[in-house]
C-alpha positions as CSV (number, residue, x, y, z in Angstrom):
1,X,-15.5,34.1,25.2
2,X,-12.5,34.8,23.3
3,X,-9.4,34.0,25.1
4,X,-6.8,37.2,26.1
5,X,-3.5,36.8,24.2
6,X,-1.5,36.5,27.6
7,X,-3.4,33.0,28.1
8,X,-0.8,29.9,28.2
9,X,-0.9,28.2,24.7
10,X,0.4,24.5,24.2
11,X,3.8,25.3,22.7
12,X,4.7,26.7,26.5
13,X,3.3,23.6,28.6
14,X,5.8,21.9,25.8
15,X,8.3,24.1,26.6
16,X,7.9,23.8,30.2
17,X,7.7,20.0,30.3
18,X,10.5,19.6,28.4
19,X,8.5,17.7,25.7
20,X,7.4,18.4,22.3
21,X,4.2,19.6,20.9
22,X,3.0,16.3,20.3
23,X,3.2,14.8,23.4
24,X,1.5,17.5,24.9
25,X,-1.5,16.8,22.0
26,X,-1.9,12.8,22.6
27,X,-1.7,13.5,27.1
28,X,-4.5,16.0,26.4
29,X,-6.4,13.8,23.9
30,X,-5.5,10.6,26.2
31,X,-4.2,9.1,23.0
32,X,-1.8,6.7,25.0
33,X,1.6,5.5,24.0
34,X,3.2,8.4,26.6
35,X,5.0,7.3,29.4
36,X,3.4,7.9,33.0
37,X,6.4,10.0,34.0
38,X,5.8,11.9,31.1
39,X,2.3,12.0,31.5
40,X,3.0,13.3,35.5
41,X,5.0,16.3,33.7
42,X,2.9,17.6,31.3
43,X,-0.1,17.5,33.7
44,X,2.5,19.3,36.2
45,X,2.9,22.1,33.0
46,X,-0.6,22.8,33.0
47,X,-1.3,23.2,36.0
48,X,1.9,25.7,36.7
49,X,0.9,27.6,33.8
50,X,-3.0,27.6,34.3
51,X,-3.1,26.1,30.6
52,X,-6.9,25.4,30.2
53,X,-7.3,22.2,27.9
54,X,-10.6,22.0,27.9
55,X,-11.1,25.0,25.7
56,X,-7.7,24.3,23.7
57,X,-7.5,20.5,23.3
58,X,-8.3,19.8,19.6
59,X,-11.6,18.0,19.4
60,X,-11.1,13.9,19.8
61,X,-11.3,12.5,16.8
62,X,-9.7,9.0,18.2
63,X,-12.3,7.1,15.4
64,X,-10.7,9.3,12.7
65,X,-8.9,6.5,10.1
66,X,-5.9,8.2,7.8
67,X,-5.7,6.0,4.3
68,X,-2.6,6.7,2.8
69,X,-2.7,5.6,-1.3
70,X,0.1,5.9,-3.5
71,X,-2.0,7.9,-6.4
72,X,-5.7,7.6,-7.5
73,X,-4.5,6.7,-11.2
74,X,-4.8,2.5,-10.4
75,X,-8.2,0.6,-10.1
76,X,-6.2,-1.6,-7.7
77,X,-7.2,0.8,-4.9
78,X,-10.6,1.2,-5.3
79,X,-12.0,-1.9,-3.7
80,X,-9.8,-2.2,-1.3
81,X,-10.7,1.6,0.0
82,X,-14.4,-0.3,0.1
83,X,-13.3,-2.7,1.6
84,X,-11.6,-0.5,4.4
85,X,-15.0,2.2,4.7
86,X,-17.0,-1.2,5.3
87,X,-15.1,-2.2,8.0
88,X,-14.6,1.7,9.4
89,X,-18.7,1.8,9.2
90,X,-18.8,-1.4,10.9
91,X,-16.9,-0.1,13.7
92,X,-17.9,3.7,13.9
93,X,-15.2,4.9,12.4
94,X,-14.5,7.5,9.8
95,X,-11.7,7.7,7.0
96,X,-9.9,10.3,4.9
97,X,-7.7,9.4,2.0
98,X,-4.3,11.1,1.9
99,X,-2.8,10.2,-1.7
100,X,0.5,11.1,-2.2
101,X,2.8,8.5,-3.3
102,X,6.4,9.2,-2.7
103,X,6.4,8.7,1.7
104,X,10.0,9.3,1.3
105,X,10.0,12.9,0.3
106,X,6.1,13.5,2.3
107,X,6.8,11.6,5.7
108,X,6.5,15.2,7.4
109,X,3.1,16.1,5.5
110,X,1.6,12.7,7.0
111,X,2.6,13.0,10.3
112,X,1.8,17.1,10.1
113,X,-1.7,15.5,8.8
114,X,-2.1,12.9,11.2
115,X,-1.3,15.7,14.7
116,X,-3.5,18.3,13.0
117,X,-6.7,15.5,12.7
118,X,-6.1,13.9,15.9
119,X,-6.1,10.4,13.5
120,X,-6.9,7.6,15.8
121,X,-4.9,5.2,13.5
122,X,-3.4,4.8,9.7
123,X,-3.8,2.3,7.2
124,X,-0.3,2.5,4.7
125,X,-0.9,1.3,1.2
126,X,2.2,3.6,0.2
127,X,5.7,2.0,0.2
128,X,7.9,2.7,2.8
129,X,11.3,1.3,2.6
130,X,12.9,2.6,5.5
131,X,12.1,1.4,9.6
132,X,13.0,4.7,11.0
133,X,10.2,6.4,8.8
134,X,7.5,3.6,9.6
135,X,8.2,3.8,13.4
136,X,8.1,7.4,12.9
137,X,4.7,7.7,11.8
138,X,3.3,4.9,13.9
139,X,4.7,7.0,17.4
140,X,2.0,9.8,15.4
141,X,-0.5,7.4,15.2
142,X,-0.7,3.3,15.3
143,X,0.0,2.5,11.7
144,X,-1.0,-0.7,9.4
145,X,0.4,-1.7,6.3
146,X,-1.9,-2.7,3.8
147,X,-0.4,-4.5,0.6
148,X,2.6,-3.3,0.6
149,X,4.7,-3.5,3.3
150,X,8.2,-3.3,4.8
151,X,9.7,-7.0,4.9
152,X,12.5,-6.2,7.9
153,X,9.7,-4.4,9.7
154,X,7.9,-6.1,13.1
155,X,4.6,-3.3,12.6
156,X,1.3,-5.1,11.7
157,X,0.2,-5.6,8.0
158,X,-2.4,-7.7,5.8
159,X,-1.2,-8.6,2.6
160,X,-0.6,-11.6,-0.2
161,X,2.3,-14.0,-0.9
162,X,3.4,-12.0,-4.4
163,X,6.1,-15.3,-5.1
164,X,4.1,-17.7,-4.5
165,X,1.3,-15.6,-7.3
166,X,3.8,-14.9,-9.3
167,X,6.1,-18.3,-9.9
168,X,2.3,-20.4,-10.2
169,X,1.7,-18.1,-13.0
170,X,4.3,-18.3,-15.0
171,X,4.5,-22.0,-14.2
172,X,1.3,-22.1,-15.9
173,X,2.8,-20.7,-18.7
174,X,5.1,-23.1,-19.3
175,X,3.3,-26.0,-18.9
176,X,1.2,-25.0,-21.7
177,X,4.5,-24.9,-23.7
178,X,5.6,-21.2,-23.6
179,X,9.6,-20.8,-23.4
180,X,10.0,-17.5,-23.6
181,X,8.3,-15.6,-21.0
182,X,8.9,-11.7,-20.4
183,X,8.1,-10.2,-17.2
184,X,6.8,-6.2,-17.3
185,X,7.1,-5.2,-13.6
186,X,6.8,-2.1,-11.3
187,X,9.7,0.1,-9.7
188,X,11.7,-1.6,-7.2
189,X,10.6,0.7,-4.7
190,X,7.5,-1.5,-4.2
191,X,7.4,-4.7,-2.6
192,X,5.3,-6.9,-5.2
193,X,7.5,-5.6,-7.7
194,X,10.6,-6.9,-5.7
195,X,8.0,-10.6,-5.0
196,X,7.1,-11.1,-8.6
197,X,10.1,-10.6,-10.1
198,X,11.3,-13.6,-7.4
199,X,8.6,-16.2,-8.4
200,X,9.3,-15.5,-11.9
201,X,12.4,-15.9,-11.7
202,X,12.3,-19.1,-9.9
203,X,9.4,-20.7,-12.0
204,X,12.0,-20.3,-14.9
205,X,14.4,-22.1,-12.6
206,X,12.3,-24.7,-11.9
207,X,11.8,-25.7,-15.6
208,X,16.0,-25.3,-16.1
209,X,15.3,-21.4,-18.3
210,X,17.6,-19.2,-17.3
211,X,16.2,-15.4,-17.2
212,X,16.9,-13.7,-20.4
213,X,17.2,-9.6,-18.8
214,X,16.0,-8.7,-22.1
215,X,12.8,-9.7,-21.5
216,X,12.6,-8.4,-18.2
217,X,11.2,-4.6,-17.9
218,X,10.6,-2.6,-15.6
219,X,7.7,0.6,-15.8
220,X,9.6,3.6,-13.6
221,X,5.9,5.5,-13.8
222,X,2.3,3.8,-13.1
223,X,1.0,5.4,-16.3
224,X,-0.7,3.5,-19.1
225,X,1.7,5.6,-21.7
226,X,4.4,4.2,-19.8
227,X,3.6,0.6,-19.8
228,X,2.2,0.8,-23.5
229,X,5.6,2.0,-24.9
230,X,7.3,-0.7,-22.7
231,X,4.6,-3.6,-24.2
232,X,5.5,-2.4,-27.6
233,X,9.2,-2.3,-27.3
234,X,8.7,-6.4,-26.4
235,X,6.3,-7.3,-28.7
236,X,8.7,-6.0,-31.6
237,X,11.7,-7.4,-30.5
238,X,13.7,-9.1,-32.7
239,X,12.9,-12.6,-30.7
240,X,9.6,-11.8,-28.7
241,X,8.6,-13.3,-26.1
242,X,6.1,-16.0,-26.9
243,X,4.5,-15.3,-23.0
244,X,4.3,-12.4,-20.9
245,X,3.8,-12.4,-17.4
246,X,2.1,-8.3,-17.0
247,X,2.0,-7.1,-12.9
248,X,-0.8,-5.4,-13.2
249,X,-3.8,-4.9,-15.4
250,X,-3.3,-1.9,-16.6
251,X,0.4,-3.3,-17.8
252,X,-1.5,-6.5,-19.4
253,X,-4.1,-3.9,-21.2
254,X,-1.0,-2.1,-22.3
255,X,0.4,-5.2,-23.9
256,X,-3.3,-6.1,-25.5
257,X,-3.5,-2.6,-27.4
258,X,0.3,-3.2,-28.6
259,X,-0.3,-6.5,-29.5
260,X,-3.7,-5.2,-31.9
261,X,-0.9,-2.6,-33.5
262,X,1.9,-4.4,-34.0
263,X,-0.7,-7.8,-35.4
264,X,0.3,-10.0,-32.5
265,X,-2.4,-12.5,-32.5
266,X,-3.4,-13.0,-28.4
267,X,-2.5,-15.9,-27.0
268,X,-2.0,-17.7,-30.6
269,X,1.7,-15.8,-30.5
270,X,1.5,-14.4,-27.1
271,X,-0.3,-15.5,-24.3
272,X,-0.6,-13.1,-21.4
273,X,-1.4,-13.3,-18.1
274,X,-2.1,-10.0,-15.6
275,X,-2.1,-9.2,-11.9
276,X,-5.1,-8.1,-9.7
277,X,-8.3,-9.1,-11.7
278,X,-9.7,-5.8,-11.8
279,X,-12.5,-5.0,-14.5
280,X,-9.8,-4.0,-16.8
281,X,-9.1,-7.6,-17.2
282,X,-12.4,-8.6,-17.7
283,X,-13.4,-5.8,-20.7
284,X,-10.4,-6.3,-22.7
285,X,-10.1,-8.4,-26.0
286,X,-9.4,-11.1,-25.5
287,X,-10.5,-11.1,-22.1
288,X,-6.9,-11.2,-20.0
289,X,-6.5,-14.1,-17.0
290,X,-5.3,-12.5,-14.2
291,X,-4.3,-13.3,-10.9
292,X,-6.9,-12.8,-8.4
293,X,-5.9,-10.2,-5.5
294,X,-8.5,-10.5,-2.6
295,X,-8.9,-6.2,-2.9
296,X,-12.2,-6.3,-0.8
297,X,-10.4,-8.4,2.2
298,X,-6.8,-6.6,1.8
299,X,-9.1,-3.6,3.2
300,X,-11.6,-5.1,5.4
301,X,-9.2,-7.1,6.7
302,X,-6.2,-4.2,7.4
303,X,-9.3,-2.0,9.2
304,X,-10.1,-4.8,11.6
305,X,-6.3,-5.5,12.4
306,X,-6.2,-1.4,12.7
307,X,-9.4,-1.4,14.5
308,X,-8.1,-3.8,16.9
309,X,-4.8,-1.8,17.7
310,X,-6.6,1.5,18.3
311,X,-8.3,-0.2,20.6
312,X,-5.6,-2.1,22.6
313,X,-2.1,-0.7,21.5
314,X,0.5,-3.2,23.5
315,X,-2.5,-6.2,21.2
316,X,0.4,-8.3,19.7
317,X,1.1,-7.4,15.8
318,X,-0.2,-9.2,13.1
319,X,0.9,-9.9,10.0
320,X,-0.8,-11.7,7.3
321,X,-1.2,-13.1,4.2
322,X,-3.8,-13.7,2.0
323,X,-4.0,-16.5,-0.5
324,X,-4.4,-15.5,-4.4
325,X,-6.3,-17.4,-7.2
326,X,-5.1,-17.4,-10.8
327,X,-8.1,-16.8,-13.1
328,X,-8.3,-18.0,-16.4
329,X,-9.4,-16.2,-19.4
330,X,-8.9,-15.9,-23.2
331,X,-5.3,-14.4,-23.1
332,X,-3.7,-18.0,-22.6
């Protein structure tokens, strides 16, 4: 039966508990992390007002999973969102994929989208810079980080050790007698961006090369325009790099094409070496080596940790790190 307008709706239990909307929502839902003296008042609410939450309480969807992505332009994604609906399956689970990349400016759209859902949890593969915001959405819903993550931050993530992956790969460069290795790297904003540029810098240390900033470069947009027009503008330098270091495939496939263009013979003049070993890296000629992110396991792996935590909130965070392989292919 339709209920009469008159009827007490949610926003005046709020009102009259002296909470806000979304406490109200996680007391009826039992979604825990509320206070029993703040459970004791909104129960108190209903009951004054006659609120009657078992026709308005939003269905439970506790084993609803929220994957936030960054954009769905980057094969890096892909098996790591298998490897998270594997896990979800394993458990019962289900998952929606929210994909908007810039957390700074869409923190309120999440959280919105995490109360209207009732999400049970959130995996983050977004980068999010600031504390306040993470803790923000993790009061919505326990959050964890998955790849990226915030490096001051206690909250739970699974990731890989980027420094370590990046100064092995271009130590490998040097040992096979390259001197002049360029780096093409992601915004700043992202934390393997921030990791890689680190290792590199410090493999060059190691052998006593200082970094030359003009072969460093930095892609502001994840685009393969982007990155091609930044692989050209290195590979008809005055004094090229004899190596490049690329941070992702698609940057490394960006730097094969130019290389074809501009007649940069691959790795006779150039050797190259990419980041995440997706099939990009395996199709293009020459075939590029490419460090070896464990995709499958970042998202297998960040579910179970989530898994875990919607099941037992005060469980201890986790954080950890996955080890990397570097893959060898024609390109060096």
């Amino acid at each position: 039966m339709k209920k009469k307008s008159t009827e007490p709706n949610i926003t005046q239990v709020a009102l009259q508990a002296g909470v806000s909307i979304a406490t109200v929502s996680r007391v009826i839902n039992d979604k825990g992390n509320v206070r029993a003296s703040t459970v004791e008042r909104v129960s108190a609410a209903i009951d004054a007002l006659g609120y009657r939450r078992e026709e308005s309480a939003a269905p439970n969807r506790k084993g609803l999973i929220v994957v936030v992505l960054p954009n769905l332009d980057n094969p890096f994604y892909a098996m790591i969102v298998k490897g998270i609906n594997v896990s979800a399956k394993n458990r019962g689970f289900e998952t929606v994929i929210f994909a908007e990349g810039n957390l700074d400016e869409h923190t309120q759209r999440l959280t919105d989208l995490l109360r209207m859902v009732s999400a049970g949890g959130c995996l983050l593969l977004s980068p999010v810079n600031d504390e306040a915001t993470l803790a923000a959405i993790d009061r919505v819903a326990p959050l964890v980080q998955c790849a990226e993550y915030n490096e001051k931050s206690a909250l739970p993530y699974v990731s890989v050790d980027d420094f370590s992956a990046a100064r092995n790969a271009v130590h490998t460069l040097i040992t096979r007698g390259r001197k002049r290795v360029a780096l093409i790297n992601g915004p700043d904003k992202y934390k393997y961006a921030r990791q890689r540029y680190l290792g590199y810098a410090q493999a060059l240390a190691d052998a006593g090369i200082p970094v030359d900033p003009s072969l460093v470069c930095k892609v502001t947009e994840m685009g393969f325009d982007t990155s091609f027009a930044v692989a050209r503008q290195l590979l008809t330098a005055r004094e090229r790099p004899d190596a490049i270091l690329a941070a992702s495939d698609m940057f490394a496939a960006a730097v094969v094409k130019a290389a074809s263009i501009e007649g940069v013979s691959i790795p006779r003049d150039c050797s190259l070496i990419g980041f995440d070993n997706t099939y990009i890296s395996m199709v293009s000629h020459p075939s590029v080596a490419a460090v070896n992110m464990p995709q499958f396991q970042l998202g297998y792996m960040a579910c179970e940790v989530l898994g875990d935590r919607m099941l037992n909130p005060a469980a201890e965070s986790r954080q950890v790190l996955l080890k990397t392989e570097l893959v060898l292919r024609d390109s060096v």
